[in-house]
C-alpha positions as protocol buffer text, in pm:
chain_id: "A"
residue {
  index: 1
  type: UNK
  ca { x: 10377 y: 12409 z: 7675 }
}
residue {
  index: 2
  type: UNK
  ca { x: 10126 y: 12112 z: 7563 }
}
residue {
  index: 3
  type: UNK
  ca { x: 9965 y: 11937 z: 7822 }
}
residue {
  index: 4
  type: UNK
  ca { x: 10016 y: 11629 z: 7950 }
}
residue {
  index: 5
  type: UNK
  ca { x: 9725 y: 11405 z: 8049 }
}
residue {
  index: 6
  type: UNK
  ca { x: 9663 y: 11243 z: 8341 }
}
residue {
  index: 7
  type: UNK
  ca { x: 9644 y: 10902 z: 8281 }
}
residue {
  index: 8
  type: UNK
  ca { x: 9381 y: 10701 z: 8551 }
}
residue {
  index: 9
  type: UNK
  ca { x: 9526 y: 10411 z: 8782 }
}
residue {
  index: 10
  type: UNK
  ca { x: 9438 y: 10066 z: 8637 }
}
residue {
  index: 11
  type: UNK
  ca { x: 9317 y: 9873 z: 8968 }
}
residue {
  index: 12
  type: UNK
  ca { x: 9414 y: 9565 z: 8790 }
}
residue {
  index: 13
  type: UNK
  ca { x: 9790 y: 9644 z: 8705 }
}
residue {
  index: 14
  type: UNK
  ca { x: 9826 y: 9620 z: 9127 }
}
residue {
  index: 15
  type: UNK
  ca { x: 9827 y: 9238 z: 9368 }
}
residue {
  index: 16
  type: UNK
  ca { x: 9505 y: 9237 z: 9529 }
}
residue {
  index: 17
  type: UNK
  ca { x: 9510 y: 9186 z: 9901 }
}
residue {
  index: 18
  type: UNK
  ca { x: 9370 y: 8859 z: 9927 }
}
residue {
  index: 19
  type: UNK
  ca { x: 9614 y: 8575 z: 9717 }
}
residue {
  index: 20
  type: UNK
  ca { x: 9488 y: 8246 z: 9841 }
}
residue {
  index: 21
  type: UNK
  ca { x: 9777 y: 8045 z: 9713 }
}
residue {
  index: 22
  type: UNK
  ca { x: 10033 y: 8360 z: 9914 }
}
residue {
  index: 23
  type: UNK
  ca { x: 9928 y: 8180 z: 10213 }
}
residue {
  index: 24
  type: UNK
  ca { x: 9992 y: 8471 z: 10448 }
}
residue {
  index: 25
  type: UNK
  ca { x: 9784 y: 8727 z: 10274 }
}
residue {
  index: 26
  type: UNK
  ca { x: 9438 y: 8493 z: 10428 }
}
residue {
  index: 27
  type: UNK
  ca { x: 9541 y: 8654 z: 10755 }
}
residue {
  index: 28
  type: UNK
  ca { x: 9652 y: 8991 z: 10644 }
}
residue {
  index: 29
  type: UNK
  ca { x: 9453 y: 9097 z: 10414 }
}
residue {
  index: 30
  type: UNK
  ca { x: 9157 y: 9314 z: 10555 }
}
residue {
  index: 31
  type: UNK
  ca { x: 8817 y: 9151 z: 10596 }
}
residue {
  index: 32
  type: UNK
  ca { x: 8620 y: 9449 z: 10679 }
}
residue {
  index: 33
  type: UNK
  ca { x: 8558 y: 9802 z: 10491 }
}
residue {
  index: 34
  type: UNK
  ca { x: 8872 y: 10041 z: 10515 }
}
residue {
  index: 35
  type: UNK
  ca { x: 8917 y: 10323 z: 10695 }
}
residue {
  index: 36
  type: UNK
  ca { x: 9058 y: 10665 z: 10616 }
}
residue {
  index: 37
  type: UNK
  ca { x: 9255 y: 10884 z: 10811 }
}
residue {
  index: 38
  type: UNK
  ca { x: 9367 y: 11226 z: 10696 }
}
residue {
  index: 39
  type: UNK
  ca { x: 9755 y: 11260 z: 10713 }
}
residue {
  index: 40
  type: UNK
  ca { x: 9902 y: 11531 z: 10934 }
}
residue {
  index: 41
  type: UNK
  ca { x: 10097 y: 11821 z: 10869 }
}
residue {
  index: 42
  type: UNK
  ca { x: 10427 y: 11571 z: 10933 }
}
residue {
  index: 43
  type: UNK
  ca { x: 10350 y: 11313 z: 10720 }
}
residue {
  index: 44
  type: UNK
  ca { x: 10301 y: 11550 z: 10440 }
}
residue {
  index: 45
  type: UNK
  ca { x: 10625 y: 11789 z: 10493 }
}
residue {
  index: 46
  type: UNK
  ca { x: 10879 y: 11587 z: 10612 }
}
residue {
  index: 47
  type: UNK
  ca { x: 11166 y: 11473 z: 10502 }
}
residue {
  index: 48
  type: UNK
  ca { x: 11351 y: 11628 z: 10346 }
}
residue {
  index: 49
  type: UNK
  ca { x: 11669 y: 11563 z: 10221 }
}
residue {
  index: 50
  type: UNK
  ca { x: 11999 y: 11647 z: 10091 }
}
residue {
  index: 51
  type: UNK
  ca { x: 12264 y: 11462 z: 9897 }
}
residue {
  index: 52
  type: UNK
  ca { x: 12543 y: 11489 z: 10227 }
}
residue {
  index: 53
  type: UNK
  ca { x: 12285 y: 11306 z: 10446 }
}
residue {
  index: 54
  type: UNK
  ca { x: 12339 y: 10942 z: 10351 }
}
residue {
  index: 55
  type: UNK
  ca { x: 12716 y: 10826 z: 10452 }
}
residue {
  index: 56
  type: UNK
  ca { x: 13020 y: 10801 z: 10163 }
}
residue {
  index: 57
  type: UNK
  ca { x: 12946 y: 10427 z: 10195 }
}
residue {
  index: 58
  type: UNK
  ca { x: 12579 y: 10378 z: 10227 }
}
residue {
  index: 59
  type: UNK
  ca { x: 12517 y: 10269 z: 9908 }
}
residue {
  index: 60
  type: UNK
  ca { x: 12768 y: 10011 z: 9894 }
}
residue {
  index: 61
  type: UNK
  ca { x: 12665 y: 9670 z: 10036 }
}
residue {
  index: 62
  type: UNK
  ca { x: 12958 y: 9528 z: 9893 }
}
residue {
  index: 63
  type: UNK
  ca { x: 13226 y: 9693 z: 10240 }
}
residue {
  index: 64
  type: UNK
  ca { x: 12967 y: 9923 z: 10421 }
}
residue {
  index: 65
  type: UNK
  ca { x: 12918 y: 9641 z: 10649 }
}
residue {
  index: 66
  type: UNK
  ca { x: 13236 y: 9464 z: 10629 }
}
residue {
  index: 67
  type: UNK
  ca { x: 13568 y: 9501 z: 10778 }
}
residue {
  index: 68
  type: UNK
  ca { x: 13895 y: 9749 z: 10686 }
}
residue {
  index: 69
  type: UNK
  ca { x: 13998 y: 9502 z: 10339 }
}
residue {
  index: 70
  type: UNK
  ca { x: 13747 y: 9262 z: 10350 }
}
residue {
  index: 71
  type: UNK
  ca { x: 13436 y: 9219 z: 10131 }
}
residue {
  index: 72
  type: UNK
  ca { x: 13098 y: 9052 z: 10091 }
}
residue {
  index: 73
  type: UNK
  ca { x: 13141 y: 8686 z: 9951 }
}
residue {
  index: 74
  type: UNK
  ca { x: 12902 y: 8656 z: 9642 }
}
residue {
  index: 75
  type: UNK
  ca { x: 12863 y: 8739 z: 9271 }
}
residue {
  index: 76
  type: UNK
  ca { x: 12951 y: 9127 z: 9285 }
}
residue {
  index: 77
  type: UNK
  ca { x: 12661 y: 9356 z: 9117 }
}
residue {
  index: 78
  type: UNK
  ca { x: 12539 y: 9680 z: 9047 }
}
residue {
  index: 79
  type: UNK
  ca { x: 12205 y: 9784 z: 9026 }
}
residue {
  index: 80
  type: UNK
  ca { x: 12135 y: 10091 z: 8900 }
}
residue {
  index: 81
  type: UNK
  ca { x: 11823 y: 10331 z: 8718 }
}
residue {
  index: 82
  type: UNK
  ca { x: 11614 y: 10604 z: 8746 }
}
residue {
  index: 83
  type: UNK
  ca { x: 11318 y: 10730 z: 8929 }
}
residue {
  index: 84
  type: UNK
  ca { x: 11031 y: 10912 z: 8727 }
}
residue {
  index: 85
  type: UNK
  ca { x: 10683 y: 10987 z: 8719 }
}
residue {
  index: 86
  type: UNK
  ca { x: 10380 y: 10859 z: 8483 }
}
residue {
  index: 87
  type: UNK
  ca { x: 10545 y: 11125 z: 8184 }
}
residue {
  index: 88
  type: UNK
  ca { x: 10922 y: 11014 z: 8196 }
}
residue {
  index: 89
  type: UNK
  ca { x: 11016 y: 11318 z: 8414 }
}
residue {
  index: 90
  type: UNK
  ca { x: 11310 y: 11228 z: 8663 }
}
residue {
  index: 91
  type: UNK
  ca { x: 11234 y: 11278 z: 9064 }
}
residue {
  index: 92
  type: UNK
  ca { x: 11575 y: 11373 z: 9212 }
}
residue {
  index: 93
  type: UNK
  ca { x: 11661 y: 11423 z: 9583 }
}
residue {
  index: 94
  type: UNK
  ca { x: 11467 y: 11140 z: 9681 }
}
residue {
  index: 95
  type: UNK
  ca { x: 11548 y: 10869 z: 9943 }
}
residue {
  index: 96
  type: UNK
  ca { x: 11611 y: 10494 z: 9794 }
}
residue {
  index: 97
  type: UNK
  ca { x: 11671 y: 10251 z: 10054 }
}
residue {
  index: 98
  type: UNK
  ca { x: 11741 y: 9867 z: 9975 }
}
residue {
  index: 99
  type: UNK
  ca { x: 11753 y: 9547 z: 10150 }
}
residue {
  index: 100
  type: UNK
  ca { x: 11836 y: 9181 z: 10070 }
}
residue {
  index: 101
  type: UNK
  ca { x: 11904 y: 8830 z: 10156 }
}
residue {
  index: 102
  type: UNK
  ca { x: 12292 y: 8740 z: 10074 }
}
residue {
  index: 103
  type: UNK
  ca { x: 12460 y: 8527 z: 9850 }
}
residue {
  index: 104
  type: UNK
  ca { x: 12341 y: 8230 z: 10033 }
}
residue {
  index: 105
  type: UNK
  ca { x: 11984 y: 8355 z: 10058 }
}
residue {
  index: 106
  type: UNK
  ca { x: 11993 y: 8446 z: 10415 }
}
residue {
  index: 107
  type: UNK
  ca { x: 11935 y: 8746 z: 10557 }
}
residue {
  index: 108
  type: UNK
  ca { x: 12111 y: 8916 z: 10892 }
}
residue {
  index: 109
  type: UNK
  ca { x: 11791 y: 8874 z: 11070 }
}
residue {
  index: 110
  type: UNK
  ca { x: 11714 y: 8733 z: 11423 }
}
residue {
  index: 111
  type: UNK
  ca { x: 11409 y: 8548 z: 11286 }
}
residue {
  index: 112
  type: UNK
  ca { x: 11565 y: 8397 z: 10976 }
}
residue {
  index: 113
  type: UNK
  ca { x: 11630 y: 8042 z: 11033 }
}
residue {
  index: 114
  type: UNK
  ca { x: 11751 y: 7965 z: 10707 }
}
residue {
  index: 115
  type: UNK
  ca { x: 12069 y: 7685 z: 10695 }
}
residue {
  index: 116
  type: UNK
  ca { x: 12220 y: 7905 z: 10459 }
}
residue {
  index: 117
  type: UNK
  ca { x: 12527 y: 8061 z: 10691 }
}
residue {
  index: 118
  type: UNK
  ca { x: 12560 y: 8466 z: 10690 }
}
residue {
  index: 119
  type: UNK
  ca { x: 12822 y: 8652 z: 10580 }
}
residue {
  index: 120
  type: UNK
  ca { x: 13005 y: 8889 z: 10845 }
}
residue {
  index: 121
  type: UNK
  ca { x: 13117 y: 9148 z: 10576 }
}
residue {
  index: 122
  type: UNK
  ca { x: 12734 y: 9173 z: 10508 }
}
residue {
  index: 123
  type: UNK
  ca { x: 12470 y: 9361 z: 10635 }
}
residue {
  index: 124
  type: UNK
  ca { x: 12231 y: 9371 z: 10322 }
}
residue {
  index: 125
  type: UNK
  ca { x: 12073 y: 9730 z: 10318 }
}
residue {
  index: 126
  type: UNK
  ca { x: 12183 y: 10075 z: 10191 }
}
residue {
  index: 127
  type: UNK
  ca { x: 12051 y: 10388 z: 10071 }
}
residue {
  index: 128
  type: UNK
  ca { x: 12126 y: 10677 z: 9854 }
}
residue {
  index: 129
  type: UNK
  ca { x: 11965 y: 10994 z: 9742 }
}
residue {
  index: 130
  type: UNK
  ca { x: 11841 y: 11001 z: 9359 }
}
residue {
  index: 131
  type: UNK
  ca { x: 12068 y: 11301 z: 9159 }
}
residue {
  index: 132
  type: UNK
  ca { x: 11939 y: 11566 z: 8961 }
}
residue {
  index: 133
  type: UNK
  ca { x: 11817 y: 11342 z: 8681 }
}
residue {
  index: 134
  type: UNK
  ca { x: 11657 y: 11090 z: 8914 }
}
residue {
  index: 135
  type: UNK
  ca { x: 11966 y: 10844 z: 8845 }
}
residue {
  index: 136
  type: UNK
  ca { x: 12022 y: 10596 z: 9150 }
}
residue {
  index: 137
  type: UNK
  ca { x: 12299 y: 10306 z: 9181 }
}
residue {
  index: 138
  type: UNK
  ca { x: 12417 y: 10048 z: 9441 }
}
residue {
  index: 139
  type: UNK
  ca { x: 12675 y: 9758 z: 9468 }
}
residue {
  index: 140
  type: UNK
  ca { x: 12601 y: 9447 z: 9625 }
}
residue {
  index: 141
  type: UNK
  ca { x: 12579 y: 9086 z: 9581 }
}
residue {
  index: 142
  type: UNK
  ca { x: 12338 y: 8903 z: 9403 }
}
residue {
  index: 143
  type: UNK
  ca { x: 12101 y: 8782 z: 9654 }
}
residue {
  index: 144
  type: UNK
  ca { x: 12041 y: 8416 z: 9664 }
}
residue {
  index: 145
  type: UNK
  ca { x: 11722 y: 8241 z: 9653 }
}
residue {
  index: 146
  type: UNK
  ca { x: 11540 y: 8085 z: 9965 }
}
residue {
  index: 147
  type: UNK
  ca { x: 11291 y: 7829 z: 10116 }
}
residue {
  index: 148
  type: UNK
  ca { x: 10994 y: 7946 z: 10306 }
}
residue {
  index: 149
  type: UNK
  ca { x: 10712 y: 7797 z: 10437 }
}
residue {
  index: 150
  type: UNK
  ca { x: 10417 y: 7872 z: 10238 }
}
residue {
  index: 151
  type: UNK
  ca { x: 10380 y: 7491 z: 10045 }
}
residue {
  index: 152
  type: UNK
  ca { x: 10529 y: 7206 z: 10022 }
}
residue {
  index: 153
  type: UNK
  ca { x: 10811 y: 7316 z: 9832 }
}
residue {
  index: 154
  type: UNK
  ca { x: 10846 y: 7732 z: 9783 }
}
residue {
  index: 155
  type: UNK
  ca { x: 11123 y: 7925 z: 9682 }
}
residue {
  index: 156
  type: UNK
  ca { x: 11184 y: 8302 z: 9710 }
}
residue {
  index: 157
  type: UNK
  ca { x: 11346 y: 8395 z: 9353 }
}
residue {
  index: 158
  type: UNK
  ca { x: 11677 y: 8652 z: 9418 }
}
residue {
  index: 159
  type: UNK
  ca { x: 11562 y: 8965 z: 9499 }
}
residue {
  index: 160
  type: UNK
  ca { x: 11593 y: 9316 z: 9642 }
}
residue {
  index: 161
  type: UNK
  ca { x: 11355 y: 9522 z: 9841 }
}
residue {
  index: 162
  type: UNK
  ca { x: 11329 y: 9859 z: 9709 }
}
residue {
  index: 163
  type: UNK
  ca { x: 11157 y: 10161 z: 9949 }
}
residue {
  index: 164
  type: UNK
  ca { x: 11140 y: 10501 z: 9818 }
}
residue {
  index: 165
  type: UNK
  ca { x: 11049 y: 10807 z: 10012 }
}
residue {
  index: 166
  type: UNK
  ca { x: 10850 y: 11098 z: 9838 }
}
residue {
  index: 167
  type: UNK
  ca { x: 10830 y: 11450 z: 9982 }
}
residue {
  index: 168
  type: UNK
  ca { x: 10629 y: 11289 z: 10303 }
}
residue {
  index: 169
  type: UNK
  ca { x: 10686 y: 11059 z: 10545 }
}
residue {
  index: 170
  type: UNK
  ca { x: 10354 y: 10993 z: 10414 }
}
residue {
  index: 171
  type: UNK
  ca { x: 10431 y: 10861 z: 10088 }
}
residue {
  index: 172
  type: UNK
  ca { x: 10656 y: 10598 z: 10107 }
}
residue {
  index: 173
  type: UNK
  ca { x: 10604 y: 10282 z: 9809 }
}
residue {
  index: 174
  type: UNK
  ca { x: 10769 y: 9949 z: 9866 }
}
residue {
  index: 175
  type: UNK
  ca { x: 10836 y: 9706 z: 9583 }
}
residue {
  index: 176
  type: UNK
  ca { x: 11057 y: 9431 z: 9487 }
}
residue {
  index: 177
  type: UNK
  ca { x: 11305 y: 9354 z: 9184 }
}
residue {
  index: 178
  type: UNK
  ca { x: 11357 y: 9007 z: 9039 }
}
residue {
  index: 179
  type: UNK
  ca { x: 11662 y: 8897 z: 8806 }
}
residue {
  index: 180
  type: UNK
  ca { x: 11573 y: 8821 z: 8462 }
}
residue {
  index: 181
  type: UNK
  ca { x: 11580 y: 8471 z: 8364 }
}
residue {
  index: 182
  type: UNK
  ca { x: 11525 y: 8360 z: 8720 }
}
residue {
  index: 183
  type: UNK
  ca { x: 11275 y: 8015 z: 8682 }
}
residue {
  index: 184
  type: UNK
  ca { x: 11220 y: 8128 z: 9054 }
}
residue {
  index: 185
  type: UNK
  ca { x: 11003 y: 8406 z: 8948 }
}
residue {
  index: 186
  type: UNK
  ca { x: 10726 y: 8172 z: 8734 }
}
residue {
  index: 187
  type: UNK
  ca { x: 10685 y: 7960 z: 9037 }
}
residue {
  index: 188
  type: UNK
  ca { x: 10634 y: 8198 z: 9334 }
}
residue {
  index: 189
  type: UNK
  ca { x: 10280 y: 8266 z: 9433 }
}
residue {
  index: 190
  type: UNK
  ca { x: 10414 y: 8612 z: 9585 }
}
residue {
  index: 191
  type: UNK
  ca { x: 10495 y: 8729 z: 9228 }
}
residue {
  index: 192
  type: UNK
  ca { x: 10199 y: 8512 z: 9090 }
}
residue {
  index: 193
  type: UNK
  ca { x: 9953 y: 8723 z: 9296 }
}
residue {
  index: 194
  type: UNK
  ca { x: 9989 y: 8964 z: 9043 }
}
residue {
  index: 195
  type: UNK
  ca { x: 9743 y: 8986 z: 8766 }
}
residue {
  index: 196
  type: UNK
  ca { x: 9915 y: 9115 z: 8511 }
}
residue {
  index: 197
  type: UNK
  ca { x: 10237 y: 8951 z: 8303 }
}
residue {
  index: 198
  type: UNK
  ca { x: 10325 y: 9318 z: 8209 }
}
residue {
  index: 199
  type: UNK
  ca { x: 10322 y: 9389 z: 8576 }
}
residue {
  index: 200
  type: UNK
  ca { x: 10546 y: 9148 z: 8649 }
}
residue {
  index: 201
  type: UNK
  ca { x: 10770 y: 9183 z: 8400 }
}
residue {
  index: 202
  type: UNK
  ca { x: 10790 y: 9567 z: 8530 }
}
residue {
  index: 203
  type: UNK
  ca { x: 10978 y: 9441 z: 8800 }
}
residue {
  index: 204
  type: UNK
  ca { x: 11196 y: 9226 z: 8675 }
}
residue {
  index: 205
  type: UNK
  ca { x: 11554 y: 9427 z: 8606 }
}
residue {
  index: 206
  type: UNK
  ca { x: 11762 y: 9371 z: 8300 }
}
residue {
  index: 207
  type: UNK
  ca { x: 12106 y: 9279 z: 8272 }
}
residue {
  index: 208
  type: UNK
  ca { x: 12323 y: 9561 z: 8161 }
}
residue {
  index: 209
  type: UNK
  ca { x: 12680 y: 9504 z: 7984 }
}
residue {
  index: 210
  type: UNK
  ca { x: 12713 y: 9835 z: 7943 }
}
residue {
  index: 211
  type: UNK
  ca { x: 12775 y: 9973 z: 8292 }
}
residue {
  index: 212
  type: UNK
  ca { x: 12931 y: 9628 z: 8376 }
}
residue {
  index: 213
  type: UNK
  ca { x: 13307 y: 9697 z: 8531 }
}
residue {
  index: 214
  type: UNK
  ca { x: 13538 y: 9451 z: 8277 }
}
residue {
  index: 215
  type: UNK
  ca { x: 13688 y: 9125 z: 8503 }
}
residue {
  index: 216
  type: UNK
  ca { x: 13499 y: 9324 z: 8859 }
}
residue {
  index: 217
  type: UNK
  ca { x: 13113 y: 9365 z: 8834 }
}
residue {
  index: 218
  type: UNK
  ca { x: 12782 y: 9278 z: 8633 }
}
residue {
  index: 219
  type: UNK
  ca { x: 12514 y: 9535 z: 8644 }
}
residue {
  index: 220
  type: UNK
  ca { x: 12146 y: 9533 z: 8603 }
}
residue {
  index: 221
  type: UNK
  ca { x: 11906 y: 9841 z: 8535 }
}
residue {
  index: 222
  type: UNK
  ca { x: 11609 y: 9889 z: 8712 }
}
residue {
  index: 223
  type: UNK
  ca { x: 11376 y: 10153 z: 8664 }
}
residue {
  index: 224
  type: UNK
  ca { x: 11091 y: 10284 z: 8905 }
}
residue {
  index: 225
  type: UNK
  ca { x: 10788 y: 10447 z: 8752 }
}
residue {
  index: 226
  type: UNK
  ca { x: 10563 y: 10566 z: 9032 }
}
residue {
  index: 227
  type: UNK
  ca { x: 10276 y: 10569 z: 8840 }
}
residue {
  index: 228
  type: UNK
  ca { x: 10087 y: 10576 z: 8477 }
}
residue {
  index: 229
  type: UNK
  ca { x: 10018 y: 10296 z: 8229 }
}
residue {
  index: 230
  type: UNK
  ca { x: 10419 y: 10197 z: 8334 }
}
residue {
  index: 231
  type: UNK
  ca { x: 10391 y: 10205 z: 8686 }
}
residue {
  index: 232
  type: UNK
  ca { x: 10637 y: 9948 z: 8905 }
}
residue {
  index: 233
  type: UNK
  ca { x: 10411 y: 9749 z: 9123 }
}
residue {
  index: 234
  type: UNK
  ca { x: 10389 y: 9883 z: 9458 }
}
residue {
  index: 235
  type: UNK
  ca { x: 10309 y: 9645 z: 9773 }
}
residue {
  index: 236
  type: UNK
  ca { x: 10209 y: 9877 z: 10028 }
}
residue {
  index: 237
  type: UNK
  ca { x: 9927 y: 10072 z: 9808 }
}
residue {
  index: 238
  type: UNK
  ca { x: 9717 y: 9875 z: 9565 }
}
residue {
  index: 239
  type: UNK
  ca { x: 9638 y: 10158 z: 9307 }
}
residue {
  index: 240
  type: UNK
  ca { x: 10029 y: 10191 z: 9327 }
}
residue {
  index: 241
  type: UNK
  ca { x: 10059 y: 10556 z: 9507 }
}
């Protein structure tokens, strides 16, 4: 078998901590050296997981919050892809969880003040385990976009949170996926923070006739690359891992 070479994180490709115009990051982002700690024997064993663990209805945002015949309100999506690593190889049985605002770009939060109203058939998260060839998909709403109080006059593009879960409790990478054509996305200094236009586009997901469900459901395809010269852009880790 030929070898595959290791390709080198690019720094670069990854937000730095410090985004003056993402107002928040001037308080959160470390002003002194960092510190290392060496995981323990849990963080690098656990979980683990199999495909009966997550409920029949976990990844459906569209009734696993809402009640017997109802549904959440909104324009009805699915989001699906793969997980893989820097050569294309798929990463099954691992834990993707999501979470979102709703239609109205609220989300069922105690501390989201939004005017947008919530949606009782909606709780906005889900989760599902990746199958043998690293193939994931949900159905949800698309998420609307919101205010917030950075500037004068923010806005959030649509999005969903993305967390996947390695073979550790230890390695856990959070991102985010945008909506192509969103004008949102050009404007936010969140997504701005990142260097790179290749980075960015990395997380935007594409909309996919194909697995669309005729006069039900669009879908869009979003694939996670955990590392490499193709690596989705990681918040939690700036070298992406």
């Amino acid at each position: 078998m030929t070898d595959i070479p290791f390709r080198r994180r690019d720094p670069d490709w990854h937000p730095p901590a410090l985004a003056p115009d993402y107002r928040s990051s001037r308080l959160r982002s470390p002003h002194h050296k960092l510190l290392h700690y060496a995981p323990t024997e849990t963080e690098m064993t656990g979980p683990a997981f199999g495909q009966d663990m997550p409920g029949p209805e976990d990844h459906d945002l569209l009734i696993n919050f809402a009640q017997p015949g109802e549904t959440a309100l909104g324009p009805r999506i699915i989001v699906h892809g793969r997980l893989l690593d820097e050569n294309g190889r798929a990463l099954p049985g691992k834990l993707i969880e999501i979470w979102q605002a709703n239609a109205g770009g609220r989300y069922r939060h105690r501390s989201d003040g939004y005017l947008a109203p919530l949606d009782p058939n909606f709780g906005g998260c889900g989760r599902c385990i990746t199958d043998a060839e690293g193939k994931y998909l949900f159905r949800s709403v698309q998420p609307g976009p919101y205010p917030w109080p950075n500037g004068g006059n923010d806005w959030r593009p649509a999005h969903i949170h993305f967390s996947v879960f390695g073979d550790g409790f230890a390695q856990r990478l959070i991102t985010q996926m945008y909506f192509e054509g969103d004008p949102h996305i050009a404007l936010c200094p969140i997504v701005q923070s990142i260097p790179s236009e290749a980075a960015i586009d990395r997380l935007v997901a594409r909309f996919d006739p194909g697995a669309t469900v005729p006069m039900d459901i669009r879908a869009y395809r979003f694939d996670i690359v955990l590392r490499g010269r193709q690596a989705t852009v990681f918040e939690n880790r700036r070298e992406g891992l």
